[in-house]
C-alpha positions in Angstrom: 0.0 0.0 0.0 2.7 2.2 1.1 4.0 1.4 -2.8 0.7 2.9 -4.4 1.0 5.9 -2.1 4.7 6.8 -3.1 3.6 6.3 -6.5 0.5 8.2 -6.6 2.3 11.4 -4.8 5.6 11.4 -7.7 2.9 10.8 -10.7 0.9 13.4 -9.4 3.9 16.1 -8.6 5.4 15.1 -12.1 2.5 16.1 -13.9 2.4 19.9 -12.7 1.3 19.4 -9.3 4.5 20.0 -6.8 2.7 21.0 -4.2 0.8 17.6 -3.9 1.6 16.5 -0.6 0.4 12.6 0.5 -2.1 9.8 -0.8 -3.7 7.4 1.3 -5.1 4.7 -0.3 -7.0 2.1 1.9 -9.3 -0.6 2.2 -12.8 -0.7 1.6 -15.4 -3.6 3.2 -17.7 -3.5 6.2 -16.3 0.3 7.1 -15.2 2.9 4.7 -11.8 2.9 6.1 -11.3 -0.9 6.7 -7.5 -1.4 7.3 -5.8 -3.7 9.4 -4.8 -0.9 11.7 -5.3 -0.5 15.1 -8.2 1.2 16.8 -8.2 5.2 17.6 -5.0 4.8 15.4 -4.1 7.3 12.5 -4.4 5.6 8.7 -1.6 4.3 7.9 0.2 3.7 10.8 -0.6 0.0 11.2 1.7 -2.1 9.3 1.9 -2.0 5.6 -0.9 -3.7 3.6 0.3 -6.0 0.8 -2.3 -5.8 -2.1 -3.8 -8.9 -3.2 -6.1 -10.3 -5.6 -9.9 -9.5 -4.6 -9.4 -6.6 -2.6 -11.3 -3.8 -2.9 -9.8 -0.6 -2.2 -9.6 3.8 -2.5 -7.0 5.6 -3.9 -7.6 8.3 -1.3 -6.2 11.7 -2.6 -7.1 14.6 -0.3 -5.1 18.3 -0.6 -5.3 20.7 1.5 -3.8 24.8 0.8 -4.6 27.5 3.3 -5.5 30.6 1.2 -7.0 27.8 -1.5 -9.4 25.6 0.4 -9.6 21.8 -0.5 -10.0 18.8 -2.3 -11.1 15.3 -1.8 -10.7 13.0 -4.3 -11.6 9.0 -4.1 -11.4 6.3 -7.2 -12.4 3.4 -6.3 -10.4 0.0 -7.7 -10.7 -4.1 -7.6 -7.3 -5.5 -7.6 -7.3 -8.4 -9.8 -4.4 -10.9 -10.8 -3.2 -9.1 -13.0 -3.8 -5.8 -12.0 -7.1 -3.6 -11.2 -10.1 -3.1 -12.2 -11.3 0.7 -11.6 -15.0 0.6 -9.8 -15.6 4.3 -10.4 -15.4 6.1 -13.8 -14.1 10.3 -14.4 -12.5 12.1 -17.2 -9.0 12.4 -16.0 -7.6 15.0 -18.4 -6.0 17.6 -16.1 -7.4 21.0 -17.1 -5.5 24.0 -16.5 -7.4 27.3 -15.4 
């Protein structure tokens, strides 16, 4: 999981976003957040979660800017075999304003 994160932040900041700071992708089932991480405990700081076939999981990408405001964004993916299957469908051509 910690993988996806890393990778997620350094595609993100390489495509004109330095100032994108963290993902956190996590497990979805019986709760939204369903990791194997301790209770009261912040996500993430259980140990890391290996990805296997079957799970179901968000690719959690909030930001945060004071000045700005914020953004949440959450795609939703089925890891398969051979990779994933993506569970929620958006145009994701970056537009510049």
């Amino acid at each position: 999981m910690s993988e996806l994160a890393q990778m997620a932040v350094e595609t993100i900041r390489g495509n004109g976003f330095p100032e994108f700071v963290y993902a956190t992708p996590h497990c979805l089932g019986l709760e939204h957040t369903d990791d194997a991480t301790p209770i009261g405990a912040q996500q993430g700081a259980g140990k890391d979660v290996m990805l296997e076939a079957g799970m179901v999981l968000n690719v959690d990408l909030p930001f945060t800017e004071i000045g700005w405001g914020s953004m949440h964004l959450e795609d939703t993916v089925h890891i398969t075999n051979d990779g994933f299957e993506a569970l929620t469908s958006v145009n994701l051509d970056i537009i510049a304003v």
